[in-house]
N, C-alpha and C positions, 0 to 999 in steps of 0.2 A: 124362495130363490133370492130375494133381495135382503134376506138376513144374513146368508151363505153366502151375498157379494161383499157384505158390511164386514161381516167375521173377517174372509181373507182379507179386506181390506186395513183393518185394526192389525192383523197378525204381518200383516205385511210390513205396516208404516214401524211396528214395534219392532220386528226385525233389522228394516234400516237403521233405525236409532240406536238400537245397540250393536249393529255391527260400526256405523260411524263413530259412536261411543268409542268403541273398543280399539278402533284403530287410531283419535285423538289421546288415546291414552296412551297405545303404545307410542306413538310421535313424540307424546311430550315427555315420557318413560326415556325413550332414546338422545333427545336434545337433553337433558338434565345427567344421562350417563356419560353423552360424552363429554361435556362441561367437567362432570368431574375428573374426567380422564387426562384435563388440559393440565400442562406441565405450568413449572412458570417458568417464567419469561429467561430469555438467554442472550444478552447481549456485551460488547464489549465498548468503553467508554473513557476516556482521557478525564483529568481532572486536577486542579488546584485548588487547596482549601489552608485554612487556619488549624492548628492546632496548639492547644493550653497545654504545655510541658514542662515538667518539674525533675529536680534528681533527689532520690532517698538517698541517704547516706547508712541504713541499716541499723542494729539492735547496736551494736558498738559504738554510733556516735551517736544519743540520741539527747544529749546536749544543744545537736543543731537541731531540734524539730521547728524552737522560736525564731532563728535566722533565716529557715528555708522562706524561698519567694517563688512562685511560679513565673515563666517567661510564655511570650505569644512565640511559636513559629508556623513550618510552613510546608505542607507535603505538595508532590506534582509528582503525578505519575499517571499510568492506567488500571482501571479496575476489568472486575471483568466475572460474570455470575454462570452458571453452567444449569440450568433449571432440568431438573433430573426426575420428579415425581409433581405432584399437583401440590403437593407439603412439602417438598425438599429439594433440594439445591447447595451447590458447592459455591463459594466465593471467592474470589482471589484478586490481591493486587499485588502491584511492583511497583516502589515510588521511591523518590528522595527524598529527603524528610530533617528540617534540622530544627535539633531537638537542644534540650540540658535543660538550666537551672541558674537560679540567683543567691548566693546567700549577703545576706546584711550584714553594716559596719558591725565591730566588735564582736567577730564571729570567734569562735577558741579555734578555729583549724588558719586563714589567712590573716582576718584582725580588721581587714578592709572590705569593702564590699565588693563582691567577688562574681563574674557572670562565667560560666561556662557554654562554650554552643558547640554541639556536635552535629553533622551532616556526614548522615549516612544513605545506605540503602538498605530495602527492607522490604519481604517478603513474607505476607500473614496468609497463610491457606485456612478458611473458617465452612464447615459444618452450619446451614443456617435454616433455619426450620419456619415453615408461615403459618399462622394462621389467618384467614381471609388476611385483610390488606396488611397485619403486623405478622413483622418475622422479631427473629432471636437468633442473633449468632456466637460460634465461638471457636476456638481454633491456636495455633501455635503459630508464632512468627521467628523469623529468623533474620538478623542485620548486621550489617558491615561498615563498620565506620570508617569513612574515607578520609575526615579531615575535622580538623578544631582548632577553636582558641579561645584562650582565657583572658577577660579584662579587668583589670584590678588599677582604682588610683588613677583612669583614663587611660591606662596603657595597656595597650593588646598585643600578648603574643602567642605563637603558633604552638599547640599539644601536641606530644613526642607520643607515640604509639612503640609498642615494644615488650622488650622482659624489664626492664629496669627497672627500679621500685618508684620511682615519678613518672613512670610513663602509665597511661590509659591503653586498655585493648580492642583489637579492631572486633572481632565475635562477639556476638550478643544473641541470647534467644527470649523469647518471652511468651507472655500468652495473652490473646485479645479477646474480648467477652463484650457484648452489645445487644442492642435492638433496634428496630426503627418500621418503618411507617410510608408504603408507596400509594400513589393515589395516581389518576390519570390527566394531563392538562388537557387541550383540544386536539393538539397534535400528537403529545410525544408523552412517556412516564418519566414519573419522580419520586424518588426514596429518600428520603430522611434516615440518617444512621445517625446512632450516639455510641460511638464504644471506648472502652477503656482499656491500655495498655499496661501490662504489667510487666516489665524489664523480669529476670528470672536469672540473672548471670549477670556477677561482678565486673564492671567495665574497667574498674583501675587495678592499679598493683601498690598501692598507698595505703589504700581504704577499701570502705563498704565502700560503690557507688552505681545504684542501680537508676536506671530511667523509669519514667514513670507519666503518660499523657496520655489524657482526654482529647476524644478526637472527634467532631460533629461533620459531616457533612451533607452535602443534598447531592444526589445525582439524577440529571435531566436526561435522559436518554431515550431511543427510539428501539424497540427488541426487536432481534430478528426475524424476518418472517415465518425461519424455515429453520430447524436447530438438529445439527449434525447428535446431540445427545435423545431427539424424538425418534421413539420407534414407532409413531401414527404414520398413517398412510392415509393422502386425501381420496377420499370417494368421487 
């Protein structure tokens, strides 16, 4: 009898064990599916940064490659990410942005050192892919130049937009290619981006003149709680 109490007893504790087994497994089976199920993050975010902008002048002047000078400028806009899969996500921003280029004394096109600054508007939609904390993005931009001027000799005056053969064009498209790097502070997230713009359409009626800026920024932001592109549903 007390062998037949011992057995059931063994068969008994062995059965708990593997049924609590079984069900910590599915538990943690289920927290690790739905983790991976998480989107990323979706938020929308205001922002002002630096950016290092230069102009190409193209295969037919390449006499000026020695004179070009990079200038500092300055974007301000909103950005704004759409997290659509646990790997993917759309990005987008709208900002103003003034941009050109420097060339040095004894250039073969002025002869004087020569600054150009264009302030436009500018609309880059990028494709951006993560893995854990780094992404990679990339995408087509599209901008409008509202206004410029040229300083030559200390003297500054205003760029003619137009058909004329001296005037500069307001349309421009291009394409943006980057990566960067989000990590969490105690409150809120921050992304590190580096990307590089490639001008893609002649901005004068003169010359080659395409833009050309590196663009770094950090974005401190808070994500949404609840993201109008999630099709979870809380339990």
């Amino acid at each position: 009898m007390q062998a037949k109490v011992k057995t059931g007893f063994v068969l008994g504790m062995i059965f708990l064990f593997t049924n609590t087994f079984g069900q910590s497994v599915d538990t943690i089976t289920t927290e690790a599916s739905k983790k991976a199920r998480v989107k990323q993050n979706t938020y929308l975010n205001p922002f002002i940064r630096l950016v290092g902008t230069s102009l190409n002048y193209g295969s037919s002047n390449s006499e000026l490659a020695d004179y070009k000078k990079q200038i500092v400028g300055a974007r301000a806009g909103v950005t704004f990410q759409a997290g659509l899969t646990p790997s993917f996500s759309l990005a987008s921003e709208l900002y103003v942005i003034m941009k050109g280029g420097k060339l040095k004394a004894d250039n073969p096109i002025t002869g004087n050192e020569t600054t150009d600054r264009l302030y436009a508007v500018e609309l880059p939609i990028l494709a951006r892919f993560h893995v854990g904390k780094f992404h990679v993005n990339a995408g087509p931009s599209v901008g409008y130049n509202i206004y410029g001027t040229r300083k030559m000799n200390d003297v500054r005056r205003d760029l003619s937009f137009g058909n004329s053969r001296q005037d500069f064009k307001r349309f421009e498209a291009g394409i943006q290619a980057g990566g960067g790097y989000t990590f969490k502070t105690k409150h809120q997230m921050a992304t590190v981006d580096l990307r590089y713009n490639h001008g893609l359409t002649n901005i004068s009626n003169a010359r080659e003149i395409y833009n050309r800026n590196v663009m770094v920024s950090l974005h401190i932001y808070r994500p949404w709680k609840s993201s109008p592109f999630s099709s979870a549903r809380k339990k």
